[in-house]
C-alpha positions as CSV (number, residue, x, y, z in Angstrom):
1,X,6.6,-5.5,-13.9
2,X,8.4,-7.9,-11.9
3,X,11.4,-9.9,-13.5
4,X,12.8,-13.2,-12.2
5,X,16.6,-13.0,-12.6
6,X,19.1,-15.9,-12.1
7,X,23.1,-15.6,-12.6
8,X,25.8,-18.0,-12.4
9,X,28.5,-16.4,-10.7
10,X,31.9,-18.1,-9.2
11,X,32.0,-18.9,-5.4
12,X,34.5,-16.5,-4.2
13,X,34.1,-14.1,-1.2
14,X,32.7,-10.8,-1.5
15,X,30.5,-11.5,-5.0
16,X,27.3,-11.2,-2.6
17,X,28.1,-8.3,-1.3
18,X,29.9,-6.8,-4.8
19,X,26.6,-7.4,-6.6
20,X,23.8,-6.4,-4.0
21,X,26.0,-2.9,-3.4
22,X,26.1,-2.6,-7.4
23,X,22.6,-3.0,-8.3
24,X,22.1,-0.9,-4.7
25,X,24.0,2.1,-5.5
26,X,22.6,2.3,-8.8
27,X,19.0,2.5,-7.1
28,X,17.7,-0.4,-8.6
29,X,15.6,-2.6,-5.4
30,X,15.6,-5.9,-5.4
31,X,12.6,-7.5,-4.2
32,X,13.7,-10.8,-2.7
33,X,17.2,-12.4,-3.5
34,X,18.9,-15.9,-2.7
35,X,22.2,-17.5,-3.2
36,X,23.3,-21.0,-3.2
37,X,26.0,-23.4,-4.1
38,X,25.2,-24.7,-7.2
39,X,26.2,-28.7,-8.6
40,X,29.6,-27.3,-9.7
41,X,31.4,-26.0,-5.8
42,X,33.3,-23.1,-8.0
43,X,29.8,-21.5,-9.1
44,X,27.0,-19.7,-7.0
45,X,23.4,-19.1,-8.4
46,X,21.9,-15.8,-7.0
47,X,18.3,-15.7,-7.8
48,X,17.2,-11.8,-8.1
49,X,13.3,-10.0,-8.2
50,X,13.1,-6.7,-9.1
51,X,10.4,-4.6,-10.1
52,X,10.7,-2.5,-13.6
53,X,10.2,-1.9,-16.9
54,X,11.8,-3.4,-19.9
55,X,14.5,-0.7,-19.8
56,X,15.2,-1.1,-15.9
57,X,15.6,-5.1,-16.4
58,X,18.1,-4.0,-19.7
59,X,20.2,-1.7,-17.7
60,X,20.2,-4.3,-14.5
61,X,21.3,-7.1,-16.9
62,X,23.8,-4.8,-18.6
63,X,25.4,-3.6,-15.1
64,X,25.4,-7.7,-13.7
65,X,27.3,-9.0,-17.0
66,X,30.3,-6.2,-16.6
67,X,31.1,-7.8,-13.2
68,X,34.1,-9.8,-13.7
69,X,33.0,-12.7,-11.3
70,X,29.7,-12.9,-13.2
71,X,29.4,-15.7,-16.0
72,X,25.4,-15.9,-17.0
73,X,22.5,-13.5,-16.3
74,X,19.2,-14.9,-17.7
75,X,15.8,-13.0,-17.6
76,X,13.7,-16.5,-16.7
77,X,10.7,-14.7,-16.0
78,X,10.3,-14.1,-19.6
79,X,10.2,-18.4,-20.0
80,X,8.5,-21.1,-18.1
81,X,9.6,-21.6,-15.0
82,X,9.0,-23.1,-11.5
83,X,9.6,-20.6,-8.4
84,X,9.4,-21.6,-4.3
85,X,9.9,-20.1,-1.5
86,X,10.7,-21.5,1.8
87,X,9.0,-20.2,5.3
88,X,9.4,-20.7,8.7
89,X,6.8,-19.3,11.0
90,X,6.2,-19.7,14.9
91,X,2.5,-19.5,16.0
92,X,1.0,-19.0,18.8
93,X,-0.9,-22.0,19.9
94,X,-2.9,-22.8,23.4
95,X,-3.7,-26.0,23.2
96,X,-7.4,-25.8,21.8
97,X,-6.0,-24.2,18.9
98,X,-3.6,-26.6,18.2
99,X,-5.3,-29.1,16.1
100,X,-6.9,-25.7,14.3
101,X,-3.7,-24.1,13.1
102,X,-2.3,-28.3,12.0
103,X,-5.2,-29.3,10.4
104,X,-4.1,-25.5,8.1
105,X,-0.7,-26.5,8.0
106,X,-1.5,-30.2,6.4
107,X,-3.5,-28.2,3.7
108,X,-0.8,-25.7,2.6
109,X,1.4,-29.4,2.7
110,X,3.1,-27.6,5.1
111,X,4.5,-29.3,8.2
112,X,5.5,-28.7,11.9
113,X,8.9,-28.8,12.8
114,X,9.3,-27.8,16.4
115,X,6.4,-27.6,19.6
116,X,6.6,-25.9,22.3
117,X,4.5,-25.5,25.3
118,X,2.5,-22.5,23.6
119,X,3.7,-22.3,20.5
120,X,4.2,-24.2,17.1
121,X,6.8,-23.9,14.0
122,X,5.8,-24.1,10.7
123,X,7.8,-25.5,7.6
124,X,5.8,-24.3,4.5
125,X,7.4,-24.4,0.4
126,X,5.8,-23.4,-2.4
127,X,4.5,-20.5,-4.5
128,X,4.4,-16.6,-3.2
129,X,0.9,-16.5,-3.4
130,X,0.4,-20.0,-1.3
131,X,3.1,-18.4,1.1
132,X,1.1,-15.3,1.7
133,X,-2.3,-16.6,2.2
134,X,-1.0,-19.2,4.6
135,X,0.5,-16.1,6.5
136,X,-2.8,-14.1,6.3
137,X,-4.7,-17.5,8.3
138,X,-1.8,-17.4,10.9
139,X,-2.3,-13.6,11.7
140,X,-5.5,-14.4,13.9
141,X,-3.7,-17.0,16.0
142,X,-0.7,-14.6,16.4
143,X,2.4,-14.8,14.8
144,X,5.8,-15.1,17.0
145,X,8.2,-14.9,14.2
146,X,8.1,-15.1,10.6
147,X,11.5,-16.2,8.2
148,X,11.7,-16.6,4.3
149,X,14.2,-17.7,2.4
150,X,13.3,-15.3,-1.1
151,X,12.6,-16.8,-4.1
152,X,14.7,-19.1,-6.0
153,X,13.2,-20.4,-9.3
154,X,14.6,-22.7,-12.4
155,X,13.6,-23.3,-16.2
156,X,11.4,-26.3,-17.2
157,X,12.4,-28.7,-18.8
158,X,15.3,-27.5,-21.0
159,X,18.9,-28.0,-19.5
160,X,21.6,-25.0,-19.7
161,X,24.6,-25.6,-21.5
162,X,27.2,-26.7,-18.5
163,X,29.3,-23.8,-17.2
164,X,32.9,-24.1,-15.4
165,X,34.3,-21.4,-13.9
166,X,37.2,-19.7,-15.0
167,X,40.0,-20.3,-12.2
168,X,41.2,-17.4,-11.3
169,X,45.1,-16.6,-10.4
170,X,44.6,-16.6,-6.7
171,X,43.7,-20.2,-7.2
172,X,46.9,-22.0,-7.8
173,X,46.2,-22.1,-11.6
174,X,48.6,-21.3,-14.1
């Protein structure tokens, strides 16, 4: 089964790599994984996918809340939720194929970003599935290069309690 995990972490160096080489070493794959600055500069949201059981998405959860830079891990797949993904993709495109592959990209809501003489670039956002199948229509015309961001996803409707990070000594704080 595949589980959507997001945790609030604080924005110091090295909790990327801390967590990835955790869950890594542990054997445990993650599937797609982004991290961003969240509204609050002193907290990160790393969005995780792994694939597993229940017990695999226990013992991932258990592992992620023992890191001391880690202040929230929520399962969200298990509530209602919206998830994107953002891709860039470079076509190949001789110039009778070009209105072809825009016309495709204006369907998907997707929109060109760059042209060049025999080629186009592709903005598309939305779902995995919507991502793929816009990739599988691109594969005749040849794809040149192909970028995603991973998934990032966030609860409807209901809002979190607000999280500060602790300060740690390093900071200044007393």
């Amino acid at each position: 089964m595949r589980h959507v995990l997001s945790a609030l972490v604080q924005n110091v160096p090295g909790v990327l790599s801390h967590i990835a080489g955790m869950l890594a070493s542990r054997g445990y794959n993650i599937e797609s994984l982004a991290v961003g600055e969240t509204e609050n500069p002193r907290l990160s949201r790393m969005t995780f996918v792994v694939v597993g059981d229940t017990s695999v998405l226990e013992q991932v959860r258990k592992q992620l809340e023992k890191i001391v830079t880690v202040v929230r891990v929520d399962d969200i797949s298990s509530q209602d939720y919206v998830e994107r993904d953002l891709m860039l993709i470079k076509v190949a495109s001789p110039p009778g194929k070009r209105s072809e592959i825009r016309e495709l990209a204006e369907i998907f809501r997707g929109r060109i970003v760059d042209v060049a003489p025999e080629e186009l670039m592709i903005e598309i956002a939305g779902k995995e599935s919507k991502i793929e199948a816009f990739i599988e229509l691109m594969r005749p015309f040849g794809i040149i290069e192909l970028v995603r961001s991973g998934r990032i996803a966030m609860v409807r409707g209901s809002r979190p309690p607000r999280q500060e990070a602790p300060v740690s000594p390093a900071s200044g704080a007393k």
